[in-house]
Every structure is written in C-alpha cells, then in structure tokens.
KEZAMI-389397 format. One record per residue: residue in three letters; x, y, z of N, C-alpha, C in turn. Coordinates in steps of 0.001 Angstrom, whole numbers, plus 524288, in hexadecimal, padded with zeros to 5 digits. Example, Ala and Ser with C-alpha at 12.3 -4.5 7.8 and 13.67 -1.06 7.14 Angstrom:
BEGIN
Ala833867E9C681E788300C7EE6C81E78833907F31C81E78 Ser832327F73681BA8835667FBDC81BE4832648001E81EBE 
END
This chain:
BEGIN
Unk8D83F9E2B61764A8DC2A9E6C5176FE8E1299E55917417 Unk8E2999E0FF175378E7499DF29171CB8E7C29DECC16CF9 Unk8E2EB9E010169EE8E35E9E09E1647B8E18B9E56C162B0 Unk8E4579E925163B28E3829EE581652F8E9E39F02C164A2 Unk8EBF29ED0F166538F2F49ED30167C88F50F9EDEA162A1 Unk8F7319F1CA15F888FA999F21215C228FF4F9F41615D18 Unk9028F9F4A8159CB9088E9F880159AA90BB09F9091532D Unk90D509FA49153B590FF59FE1914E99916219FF3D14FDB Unk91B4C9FC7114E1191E3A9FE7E14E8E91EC9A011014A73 Unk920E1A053114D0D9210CA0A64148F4925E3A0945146BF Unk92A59A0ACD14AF893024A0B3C1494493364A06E714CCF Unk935F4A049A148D293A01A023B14CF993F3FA033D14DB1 Unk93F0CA063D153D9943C9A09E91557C9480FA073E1564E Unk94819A01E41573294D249FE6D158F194C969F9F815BCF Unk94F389F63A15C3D94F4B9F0F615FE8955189F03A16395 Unk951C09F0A716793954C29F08A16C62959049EC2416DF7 Unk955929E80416CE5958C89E30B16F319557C9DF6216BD0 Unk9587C9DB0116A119568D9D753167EB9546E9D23B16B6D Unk94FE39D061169DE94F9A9CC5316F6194EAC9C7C716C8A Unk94CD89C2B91715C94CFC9BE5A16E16948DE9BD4E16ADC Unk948209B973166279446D9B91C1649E942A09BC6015F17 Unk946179BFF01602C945A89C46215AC1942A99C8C415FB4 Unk941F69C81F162B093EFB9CC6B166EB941599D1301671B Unk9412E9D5D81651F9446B9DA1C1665A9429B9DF431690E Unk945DD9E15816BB8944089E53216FB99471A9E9CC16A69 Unk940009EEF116A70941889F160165FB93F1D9F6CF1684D Unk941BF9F93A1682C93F19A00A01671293BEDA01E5161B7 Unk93599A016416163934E0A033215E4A93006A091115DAB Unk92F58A09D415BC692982A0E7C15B39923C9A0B6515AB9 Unk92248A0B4515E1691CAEA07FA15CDD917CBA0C3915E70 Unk91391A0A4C15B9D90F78A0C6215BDE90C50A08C515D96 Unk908B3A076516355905F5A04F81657F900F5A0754164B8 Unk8FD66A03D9162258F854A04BD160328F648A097115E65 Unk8FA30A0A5715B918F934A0F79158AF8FB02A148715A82 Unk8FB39A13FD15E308FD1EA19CA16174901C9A1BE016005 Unk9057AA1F5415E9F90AE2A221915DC990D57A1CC216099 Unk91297A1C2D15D0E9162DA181915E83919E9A1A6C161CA Unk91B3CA16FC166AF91E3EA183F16A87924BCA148B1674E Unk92931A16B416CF292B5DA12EC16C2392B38A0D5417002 Unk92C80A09EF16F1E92AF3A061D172259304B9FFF817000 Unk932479FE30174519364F9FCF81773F933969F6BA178A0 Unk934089F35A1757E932699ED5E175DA9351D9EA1A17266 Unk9327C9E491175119352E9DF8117221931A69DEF616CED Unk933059DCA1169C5930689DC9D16452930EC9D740161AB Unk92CBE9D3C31607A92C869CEE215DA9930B89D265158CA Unk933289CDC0155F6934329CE8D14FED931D89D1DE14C61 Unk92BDD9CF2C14DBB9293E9D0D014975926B29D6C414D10 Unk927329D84015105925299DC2D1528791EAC9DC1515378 Unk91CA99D56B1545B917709D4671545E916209D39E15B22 Unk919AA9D24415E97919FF9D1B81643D91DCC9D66716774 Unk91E089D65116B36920639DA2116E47921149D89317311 Unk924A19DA801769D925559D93A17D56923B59DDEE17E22 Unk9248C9DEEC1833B923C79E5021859C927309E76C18503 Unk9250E9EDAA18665928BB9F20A18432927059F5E718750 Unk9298C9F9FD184F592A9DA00BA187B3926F2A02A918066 Unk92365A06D3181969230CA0B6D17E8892499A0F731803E Unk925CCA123817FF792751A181617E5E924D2A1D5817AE6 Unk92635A20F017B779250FA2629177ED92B87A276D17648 Unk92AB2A297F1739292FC7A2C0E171BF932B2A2F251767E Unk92FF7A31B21792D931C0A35BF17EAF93422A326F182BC Unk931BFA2D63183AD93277A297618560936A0A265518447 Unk937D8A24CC1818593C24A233617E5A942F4A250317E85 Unk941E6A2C4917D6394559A2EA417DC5945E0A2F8C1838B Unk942CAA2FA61886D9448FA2E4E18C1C9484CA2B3118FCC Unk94708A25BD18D8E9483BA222218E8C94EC9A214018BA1 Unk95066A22AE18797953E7A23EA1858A95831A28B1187E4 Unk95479A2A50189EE958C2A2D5D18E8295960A2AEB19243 Unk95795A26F01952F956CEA255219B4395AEDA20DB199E4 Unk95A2DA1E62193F195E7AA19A619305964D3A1CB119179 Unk965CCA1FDC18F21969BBA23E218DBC96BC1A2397192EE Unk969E2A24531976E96BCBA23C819D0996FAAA1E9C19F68 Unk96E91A1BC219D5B96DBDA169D19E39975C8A147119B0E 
END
C-alpha cells in the first residue's frame, strides 16, 4: 500500500512559519495520488521529500475557514 502513496505539488501558495531545521509550515495545492489537488496546510522537509501532518481542504473549504479566522 505504501508504495502506492504519491503527491504532486502543484502550486506553492505560501509559507506560514518557518521551523527548525529548514522545516517549514506551508499552504500549498497538492494533488494526492492523482486525484484533483486540494489545498493542504503542512510541515515540509526542504527538499519537500518528508512531511508532518496536516489539514487538506477544497477550495469551499478553505474560503470557509477564512471567514471563521477573519473573526478572530
């Protein structure tokens, strides 16, 4: 199953926070195993070859959440 696992960043929308290590928390457009690329909200090796956990999203999703933080 695990070699089955791909991704595709499509676009890269921005970096959030810089972390240690070169580790950075980034907004970008990814496409998980082929399927339409969401947006998706994670930590990112340098090279973009590792990852921590994260949030995906849809675009509808997204702009939601952008209202709920606008609150804030």
């Amino acid at each position: 199953m695990a070699d089955d696992f791909s991704f595709e960043i499509v676009e890269s929308v921005g970096t959030v926070a810089e972390g240690k290590g070169g580790w950075n928390l980034e907004l970008n457009l990814v496409s998980w195993g082929g399927r339409p690329a969401k947006y998706d909200l994670r930590s990112w090796s340098p090279d973009h070859q590792k990852m921590g956990k994260g949030i995906t999203l849809t675009k509808e999703e997204l702009i939601a959440l952008k209202g709920v933080l606008e609150k804030i």
